[in-house]
MDTraj code that builds the backbone (N, CA, C; nanometers):
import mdtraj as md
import numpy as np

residues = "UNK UNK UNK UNK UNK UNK UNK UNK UNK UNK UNK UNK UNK UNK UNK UNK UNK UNK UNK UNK UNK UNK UNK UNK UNK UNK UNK UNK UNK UNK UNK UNK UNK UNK UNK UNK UNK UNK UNK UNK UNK UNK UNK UNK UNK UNK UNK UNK UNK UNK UNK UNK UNK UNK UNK UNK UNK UNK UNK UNK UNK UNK UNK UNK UNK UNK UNK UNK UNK UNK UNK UNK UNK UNK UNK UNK UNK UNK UNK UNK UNK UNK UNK UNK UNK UNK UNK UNK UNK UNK UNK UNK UNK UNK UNK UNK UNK UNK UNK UNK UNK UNK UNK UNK UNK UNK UNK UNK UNK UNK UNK UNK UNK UNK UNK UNK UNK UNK UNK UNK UNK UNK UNK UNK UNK UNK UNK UNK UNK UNK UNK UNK UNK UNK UNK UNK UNK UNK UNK UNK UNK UNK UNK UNK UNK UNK UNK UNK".split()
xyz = np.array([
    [7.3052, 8.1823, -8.5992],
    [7.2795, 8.3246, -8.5838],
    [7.3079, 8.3614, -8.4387],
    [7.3766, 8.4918, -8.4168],
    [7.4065, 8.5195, -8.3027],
    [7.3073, 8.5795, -8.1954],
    [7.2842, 8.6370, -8.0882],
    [7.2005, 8.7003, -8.0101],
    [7.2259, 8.8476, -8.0873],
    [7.3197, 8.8691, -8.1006],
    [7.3756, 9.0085, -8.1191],
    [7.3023, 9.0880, -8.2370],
    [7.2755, 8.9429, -8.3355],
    [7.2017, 8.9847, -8.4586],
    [7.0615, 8.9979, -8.4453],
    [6.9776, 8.9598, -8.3406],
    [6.8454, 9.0219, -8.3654],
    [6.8152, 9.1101, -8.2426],
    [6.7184, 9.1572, -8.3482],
    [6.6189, 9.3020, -8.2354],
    [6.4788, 9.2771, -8.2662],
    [6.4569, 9.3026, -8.1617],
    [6.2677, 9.2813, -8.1398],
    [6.2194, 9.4389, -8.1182],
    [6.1192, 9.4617, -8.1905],
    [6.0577, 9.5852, -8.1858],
    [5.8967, 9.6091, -8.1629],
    [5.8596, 9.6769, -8.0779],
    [5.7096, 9.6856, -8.0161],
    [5.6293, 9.7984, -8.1144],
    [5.5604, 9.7617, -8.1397],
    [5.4843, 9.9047, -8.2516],
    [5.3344, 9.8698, -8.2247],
    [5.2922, 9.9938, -8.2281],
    [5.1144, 10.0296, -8.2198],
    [5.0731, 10.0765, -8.2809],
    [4.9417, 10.0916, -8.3260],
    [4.8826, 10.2067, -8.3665],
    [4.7187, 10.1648, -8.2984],
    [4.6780, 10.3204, -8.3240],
    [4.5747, 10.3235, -8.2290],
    [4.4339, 10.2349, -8.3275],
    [4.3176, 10.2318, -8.2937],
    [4.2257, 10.1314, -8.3100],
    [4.0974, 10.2825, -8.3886],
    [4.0500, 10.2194, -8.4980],
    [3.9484, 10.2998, -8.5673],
    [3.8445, 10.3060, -8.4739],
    [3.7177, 10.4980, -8.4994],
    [3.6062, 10.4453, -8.4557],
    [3.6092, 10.4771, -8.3196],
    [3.4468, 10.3955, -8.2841],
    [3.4317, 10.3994, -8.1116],
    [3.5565, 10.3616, -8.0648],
    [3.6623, 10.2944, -8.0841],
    [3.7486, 10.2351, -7.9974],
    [3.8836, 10.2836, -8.0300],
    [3.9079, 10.4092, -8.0892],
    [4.0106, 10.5299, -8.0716],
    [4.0825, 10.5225, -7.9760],
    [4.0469, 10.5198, -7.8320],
    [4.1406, 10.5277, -7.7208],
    [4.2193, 10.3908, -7.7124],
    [4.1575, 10.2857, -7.7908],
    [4.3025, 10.1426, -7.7631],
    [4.3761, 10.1905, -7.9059],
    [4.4617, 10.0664, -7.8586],
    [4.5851, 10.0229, -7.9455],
    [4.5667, 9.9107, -7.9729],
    [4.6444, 9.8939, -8.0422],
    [4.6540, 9.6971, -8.1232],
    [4.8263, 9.7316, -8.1402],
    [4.8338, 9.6174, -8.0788],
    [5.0508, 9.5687, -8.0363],
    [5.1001, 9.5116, -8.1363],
    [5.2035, 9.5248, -8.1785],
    [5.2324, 9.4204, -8.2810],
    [5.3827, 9.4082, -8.2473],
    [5.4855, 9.2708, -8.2646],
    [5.6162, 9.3020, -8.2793],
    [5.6755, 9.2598, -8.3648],
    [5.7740, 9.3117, -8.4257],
    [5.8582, 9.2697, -8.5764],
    [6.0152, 9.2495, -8.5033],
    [6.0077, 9.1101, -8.5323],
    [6.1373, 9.0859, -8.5483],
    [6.2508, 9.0999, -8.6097],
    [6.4033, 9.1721, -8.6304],
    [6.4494, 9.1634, -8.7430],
    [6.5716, 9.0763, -8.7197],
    [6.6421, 9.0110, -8.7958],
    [6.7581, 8.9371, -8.8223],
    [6.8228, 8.9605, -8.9165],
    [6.9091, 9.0382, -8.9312],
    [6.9533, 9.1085, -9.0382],
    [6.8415, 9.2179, -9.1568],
    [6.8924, 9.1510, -9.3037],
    [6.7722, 9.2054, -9.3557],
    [6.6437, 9.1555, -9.3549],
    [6.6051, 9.0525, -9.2852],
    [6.4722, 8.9810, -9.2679],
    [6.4434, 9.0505, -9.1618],
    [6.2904, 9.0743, -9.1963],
    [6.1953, 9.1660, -9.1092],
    [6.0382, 9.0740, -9.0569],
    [6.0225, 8.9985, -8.9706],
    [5.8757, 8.9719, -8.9793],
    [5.7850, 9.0389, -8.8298],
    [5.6409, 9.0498, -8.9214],
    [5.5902, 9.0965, -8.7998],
    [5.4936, 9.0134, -8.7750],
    [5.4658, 8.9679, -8.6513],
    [5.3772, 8.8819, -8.5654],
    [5.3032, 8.9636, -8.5128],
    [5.1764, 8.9400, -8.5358],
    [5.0310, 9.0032, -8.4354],
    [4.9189, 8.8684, -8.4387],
    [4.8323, 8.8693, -8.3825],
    [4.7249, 8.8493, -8.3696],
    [4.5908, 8.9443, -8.4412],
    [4.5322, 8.8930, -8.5228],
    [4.4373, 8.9451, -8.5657],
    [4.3193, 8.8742, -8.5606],
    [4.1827, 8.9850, -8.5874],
    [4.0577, 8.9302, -8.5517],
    [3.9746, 8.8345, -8.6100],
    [4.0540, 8.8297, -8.7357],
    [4.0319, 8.7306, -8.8466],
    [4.1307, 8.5927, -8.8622],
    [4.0835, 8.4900, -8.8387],
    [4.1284, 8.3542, -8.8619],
    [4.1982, 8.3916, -9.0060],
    [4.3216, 8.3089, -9.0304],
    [4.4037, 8.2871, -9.1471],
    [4.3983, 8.3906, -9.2365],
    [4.3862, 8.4703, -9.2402],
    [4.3417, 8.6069, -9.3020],
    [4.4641, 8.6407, -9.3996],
    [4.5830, 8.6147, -9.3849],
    [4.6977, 8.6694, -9.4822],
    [4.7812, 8.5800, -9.4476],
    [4.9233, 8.6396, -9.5348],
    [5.0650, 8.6111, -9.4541],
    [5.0809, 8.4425, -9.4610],
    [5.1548, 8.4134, -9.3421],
    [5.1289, 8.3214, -9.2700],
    [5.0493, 8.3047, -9.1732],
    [4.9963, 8.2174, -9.1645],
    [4.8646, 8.1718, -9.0092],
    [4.8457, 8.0601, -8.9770],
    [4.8147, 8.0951, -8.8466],
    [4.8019, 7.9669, -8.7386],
    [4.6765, 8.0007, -8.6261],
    [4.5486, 7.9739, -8.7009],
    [4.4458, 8.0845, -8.6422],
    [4.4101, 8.2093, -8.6746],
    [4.4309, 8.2878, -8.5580],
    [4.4292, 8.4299, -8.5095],
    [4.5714, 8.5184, -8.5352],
    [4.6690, 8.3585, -8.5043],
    [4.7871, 8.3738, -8.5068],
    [4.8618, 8.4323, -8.6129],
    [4.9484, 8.5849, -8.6984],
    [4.9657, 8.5939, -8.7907],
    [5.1373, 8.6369, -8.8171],
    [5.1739, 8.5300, -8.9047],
    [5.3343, 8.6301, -8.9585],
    [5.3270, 8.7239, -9.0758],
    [5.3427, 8.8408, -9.0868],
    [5.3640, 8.9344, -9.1980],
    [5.2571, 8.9755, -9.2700],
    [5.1447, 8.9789, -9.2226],
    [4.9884, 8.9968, -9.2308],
    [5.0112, 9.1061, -9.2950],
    [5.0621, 9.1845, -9.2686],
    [5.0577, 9.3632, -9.3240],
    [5.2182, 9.3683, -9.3536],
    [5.2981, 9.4922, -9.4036],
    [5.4602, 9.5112, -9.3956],
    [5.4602, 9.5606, -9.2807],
    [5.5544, 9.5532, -9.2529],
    [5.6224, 9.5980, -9.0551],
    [5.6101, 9.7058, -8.9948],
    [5.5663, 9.8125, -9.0625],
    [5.5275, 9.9404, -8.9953],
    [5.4463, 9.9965, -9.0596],
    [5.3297, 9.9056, -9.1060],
    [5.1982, 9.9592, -9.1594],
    [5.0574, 9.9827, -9.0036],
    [5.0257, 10.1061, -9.0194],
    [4.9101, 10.1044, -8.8884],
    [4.7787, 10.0395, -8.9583],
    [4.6671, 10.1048, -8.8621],
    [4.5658, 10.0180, -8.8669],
    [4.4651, 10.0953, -8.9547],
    [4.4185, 10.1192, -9.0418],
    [4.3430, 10.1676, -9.1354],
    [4.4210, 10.3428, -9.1288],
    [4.3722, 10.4187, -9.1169],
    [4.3915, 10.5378, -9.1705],
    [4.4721, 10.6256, -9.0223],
    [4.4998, 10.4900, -8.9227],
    [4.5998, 10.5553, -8.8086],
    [4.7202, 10.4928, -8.8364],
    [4.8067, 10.5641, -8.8539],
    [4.9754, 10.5499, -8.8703],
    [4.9887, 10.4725, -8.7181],
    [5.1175, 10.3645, -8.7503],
    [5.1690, 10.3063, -8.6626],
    [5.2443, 10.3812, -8.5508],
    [5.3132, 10.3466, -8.4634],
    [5.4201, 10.4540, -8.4244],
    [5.5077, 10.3188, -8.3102],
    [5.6224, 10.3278, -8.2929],
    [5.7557, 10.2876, -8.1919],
    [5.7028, 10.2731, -8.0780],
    [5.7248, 10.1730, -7.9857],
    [5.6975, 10.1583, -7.8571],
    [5.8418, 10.1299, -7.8057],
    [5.8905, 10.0724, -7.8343],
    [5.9832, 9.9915, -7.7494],
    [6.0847, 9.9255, -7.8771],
    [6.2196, 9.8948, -7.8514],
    [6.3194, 9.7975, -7.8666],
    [6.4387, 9.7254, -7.7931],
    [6.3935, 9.5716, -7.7912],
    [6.5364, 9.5180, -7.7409],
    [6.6332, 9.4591, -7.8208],
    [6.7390, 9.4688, -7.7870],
    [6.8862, 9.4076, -7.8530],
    [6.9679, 9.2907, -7.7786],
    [7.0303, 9.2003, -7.8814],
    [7.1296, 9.1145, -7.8298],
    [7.0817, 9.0046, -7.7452],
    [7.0883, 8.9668, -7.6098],
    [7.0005, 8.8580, -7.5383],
    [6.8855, 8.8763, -7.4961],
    [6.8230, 8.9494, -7.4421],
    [6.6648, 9.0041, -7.4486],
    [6.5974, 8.9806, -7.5710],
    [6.6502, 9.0085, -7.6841],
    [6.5483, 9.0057, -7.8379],
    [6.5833, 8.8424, -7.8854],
    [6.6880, 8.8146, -7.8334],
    [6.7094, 8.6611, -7.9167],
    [6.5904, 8.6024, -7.7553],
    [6.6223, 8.6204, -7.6630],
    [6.5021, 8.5201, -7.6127],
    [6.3411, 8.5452, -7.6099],
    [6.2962, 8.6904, -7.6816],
    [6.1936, 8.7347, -7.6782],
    [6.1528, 8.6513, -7.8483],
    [6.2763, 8.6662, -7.9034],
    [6.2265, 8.6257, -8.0366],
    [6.1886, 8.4762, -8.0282],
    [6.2577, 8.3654, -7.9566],
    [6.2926, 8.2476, -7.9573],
    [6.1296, 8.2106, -7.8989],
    [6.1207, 8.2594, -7.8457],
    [5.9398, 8.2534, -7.7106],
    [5.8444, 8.2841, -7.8853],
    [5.8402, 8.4002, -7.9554],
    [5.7602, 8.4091, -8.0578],
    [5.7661, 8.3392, -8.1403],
    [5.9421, 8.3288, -8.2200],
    [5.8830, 8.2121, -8.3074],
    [5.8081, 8.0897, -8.2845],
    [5.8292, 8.0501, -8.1702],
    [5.7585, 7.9203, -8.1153],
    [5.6001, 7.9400, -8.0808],
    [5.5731, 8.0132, -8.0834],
    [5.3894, 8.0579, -8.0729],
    [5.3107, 8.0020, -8.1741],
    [5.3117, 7.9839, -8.2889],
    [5.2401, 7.8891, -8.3451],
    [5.2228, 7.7535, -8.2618],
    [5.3090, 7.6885, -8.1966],
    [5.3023, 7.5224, -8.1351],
    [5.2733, 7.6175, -7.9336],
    [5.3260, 7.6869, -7.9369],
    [5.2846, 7.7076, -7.7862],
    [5.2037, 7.8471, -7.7180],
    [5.1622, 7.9023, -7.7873],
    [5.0755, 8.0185, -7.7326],
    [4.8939, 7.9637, -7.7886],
    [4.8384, 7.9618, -7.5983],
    [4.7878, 7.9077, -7.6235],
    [4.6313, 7.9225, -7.6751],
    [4.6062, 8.0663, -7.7198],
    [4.5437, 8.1402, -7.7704],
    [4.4876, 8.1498, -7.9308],
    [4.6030, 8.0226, -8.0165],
    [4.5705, 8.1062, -8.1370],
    [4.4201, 8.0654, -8.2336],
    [4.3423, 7.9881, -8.1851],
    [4.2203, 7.9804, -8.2220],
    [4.1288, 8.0406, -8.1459],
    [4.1266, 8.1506, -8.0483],
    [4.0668, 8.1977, -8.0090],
    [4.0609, 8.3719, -8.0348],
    [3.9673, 8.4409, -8.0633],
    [3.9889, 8.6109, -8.0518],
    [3.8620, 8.6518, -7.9753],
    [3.8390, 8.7417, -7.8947],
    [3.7660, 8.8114, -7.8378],
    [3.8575, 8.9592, -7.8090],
    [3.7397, 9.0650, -7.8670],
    [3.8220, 9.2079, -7.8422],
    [3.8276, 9.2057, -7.6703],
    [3.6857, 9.2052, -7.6150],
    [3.7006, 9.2117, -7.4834],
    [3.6879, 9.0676, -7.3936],
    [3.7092, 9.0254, -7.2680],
    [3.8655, 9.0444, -7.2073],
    [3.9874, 9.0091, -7.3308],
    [3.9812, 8.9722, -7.4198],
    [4.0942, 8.8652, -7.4385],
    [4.0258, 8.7384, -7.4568],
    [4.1540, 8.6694, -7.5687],
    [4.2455, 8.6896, -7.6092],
    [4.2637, 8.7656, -7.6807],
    [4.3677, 8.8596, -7.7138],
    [4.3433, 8.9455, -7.8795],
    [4.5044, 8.9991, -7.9208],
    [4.4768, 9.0783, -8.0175],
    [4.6272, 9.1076, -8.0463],
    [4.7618, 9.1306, -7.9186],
    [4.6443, 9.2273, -7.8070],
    [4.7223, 9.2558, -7.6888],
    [4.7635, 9.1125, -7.6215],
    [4.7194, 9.0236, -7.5912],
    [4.7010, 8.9339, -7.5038],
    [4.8211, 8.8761, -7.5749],
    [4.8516, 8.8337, -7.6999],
    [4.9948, 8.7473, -7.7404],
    [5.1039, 8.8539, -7.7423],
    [5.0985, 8.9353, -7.7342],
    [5.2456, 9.0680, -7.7500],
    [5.2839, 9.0473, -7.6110],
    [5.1784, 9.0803, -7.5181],
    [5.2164, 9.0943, -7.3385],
    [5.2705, 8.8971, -7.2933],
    [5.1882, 8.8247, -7.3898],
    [5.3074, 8.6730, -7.3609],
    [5.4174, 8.6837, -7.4212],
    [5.4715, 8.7295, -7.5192],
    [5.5472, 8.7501, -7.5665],
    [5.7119, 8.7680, -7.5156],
    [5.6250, 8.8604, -7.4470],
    [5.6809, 8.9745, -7.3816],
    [5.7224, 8.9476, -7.2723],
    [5.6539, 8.8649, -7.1545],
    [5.6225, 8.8040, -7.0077],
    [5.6430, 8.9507, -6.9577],
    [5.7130, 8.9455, -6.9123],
    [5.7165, 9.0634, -6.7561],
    [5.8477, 9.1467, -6.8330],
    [5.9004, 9.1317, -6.9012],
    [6.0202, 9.2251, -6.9362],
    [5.9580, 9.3831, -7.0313],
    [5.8164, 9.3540, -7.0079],
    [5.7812, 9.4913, -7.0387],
    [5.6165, 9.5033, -7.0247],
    [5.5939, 9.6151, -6.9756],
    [5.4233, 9.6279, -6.9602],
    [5.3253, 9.6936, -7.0472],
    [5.2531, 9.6219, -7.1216],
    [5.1841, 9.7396, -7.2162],
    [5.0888, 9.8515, -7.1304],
    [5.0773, 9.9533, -7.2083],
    [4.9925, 10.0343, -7.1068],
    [4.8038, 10.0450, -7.1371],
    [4.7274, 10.1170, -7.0551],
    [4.6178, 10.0153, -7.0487],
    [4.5697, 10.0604, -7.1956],
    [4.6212, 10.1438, -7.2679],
    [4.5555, 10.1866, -7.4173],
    [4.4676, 10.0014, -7.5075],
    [4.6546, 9.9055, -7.4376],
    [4.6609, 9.7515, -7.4962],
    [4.5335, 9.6412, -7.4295],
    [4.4171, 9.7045, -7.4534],
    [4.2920, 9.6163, -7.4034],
    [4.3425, 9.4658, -7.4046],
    [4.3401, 9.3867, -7.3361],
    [4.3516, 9.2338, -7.3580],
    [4.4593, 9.2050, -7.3289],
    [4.5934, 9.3068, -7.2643],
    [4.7020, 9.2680, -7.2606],
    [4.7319, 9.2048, -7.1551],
    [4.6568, 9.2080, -7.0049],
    [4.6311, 9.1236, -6.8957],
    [4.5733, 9.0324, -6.8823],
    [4.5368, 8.9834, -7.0283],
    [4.4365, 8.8155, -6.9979],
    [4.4996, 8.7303, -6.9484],
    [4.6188, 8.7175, -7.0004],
    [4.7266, 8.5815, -6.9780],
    [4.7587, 8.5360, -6.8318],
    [4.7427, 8.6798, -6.8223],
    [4.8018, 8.7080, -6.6567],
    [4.7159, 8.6974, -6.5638],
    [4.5923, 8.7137, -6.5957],
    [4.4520, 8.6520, -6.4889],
    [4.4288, 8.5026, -6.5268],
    [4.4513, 8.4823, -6.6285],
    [4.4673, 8.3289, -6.6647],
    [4.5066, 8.2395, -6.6440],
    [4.6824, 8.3099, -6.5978],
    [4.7104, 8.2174, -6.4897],
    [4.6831, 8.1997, -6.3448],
    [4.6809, 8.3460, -6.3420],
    [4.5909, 8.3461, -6.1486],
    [4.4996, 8.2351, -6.0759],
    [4.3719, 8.2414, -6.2181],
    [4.3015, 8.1885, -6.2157],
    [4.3282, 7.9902, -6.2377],
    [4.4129, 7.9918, -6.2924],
    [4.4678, 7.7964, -6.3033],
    [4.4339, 7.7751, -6.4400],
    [4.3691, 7.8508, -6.5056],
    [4.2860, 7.7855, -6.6433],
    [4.4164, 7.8094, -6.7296],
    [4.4048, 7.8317, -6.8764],
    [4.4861, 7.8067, -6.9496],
    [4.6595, 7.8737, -6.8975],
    [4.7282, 7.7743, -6.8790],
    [4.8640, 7.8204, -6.8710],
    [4.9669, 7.8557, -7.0059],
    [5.1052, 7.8715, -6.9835],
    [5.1011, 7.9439, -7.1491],
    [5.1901, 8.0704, -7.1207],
    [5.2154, 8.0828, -6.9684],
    [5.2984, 8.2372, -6.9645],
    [5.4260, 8.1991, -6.8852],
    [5.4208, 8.0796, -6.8690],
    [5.5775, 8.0319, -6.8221],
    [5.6915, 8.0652, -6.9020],
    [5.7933, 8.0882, -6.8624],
    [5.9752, 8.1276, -6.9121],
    [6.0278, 8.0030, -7.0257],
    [6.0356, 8.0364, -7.1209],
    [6.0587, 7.9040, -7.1921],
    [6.2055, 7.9408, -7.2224],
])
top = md.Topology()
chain = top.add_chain()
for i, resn in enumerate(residues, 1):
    res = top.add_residue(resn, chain, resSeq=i)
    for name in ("N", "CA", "C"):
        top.add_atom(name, md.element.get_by_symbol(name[0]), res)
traj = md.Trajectory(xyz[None], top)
């Protein structure tokens, strides 16, 4: 498969309840007609595929979060999405989060989208948890946000 053929896509929707003002990140990969979406959810093995917290295709690809519609954040194409994708598929064996969830600091849905992601894009602060990784490493404790 070429670079050319996949795109990585950032989608949100906002969070039910007291906690209206966040978001929960999610990104769907596509490769032709194959579509999967990777998030983190608060529930261990809960659907889909799982690895933890860790989830493939938990929901369809542009389903939001209870009764809030999803909406577009972001898309990359060609070498950006093949190495953003290449970093996700590999998150089951290397992100090092996926038996862990906490809404606050982190880890949580935000916290694996923004590794995902590394520095080639910033969630904004709506994405609670999306800076754990990144004090995480500051701090020496779990590493996990290196360039693979």
């Amino acid at each position: 498969m070429t670079a050319e053929a996949v795109t990585v896509e950032l989608w949100a929707a906002r969070l039910p309840g007291p906690f209206r003002f966040a978001e929960h990140c999610w990104l769907l990969i596509r490769r032709g007609d194959q579509c999967d979406r990777w998030e983190v959810w608060q529930d261990a093995d809960f659907g889909g595929e799982s690895w933890g917290h860790l989830h493939r295709n938990l929901m369809a690809p542009t389903a939001g979060i209870r009764n809030h519609p999803a909406y577009f954040l972001h898309r990359w194409c060609d070498h950006e999405a093949a190495r953003i994708a290449i970093r996700t598929d590999a998150a089951p064996d290397s992100y090092p989060w996926c038996r862990t969830y906490r809404y606050v600091p982190g880890p949580n849905s935000n916290t694996f989208v923004q590794w995902c992601l590394e520095d080639r894009y910033r969630l904004s602060w709506r994405s609670v948890g999306a800076g754990y990784a990144r004090r995480m490493r500051k701090d020496g404790s779990k590493q996990g946000w290196g360039k693979q």
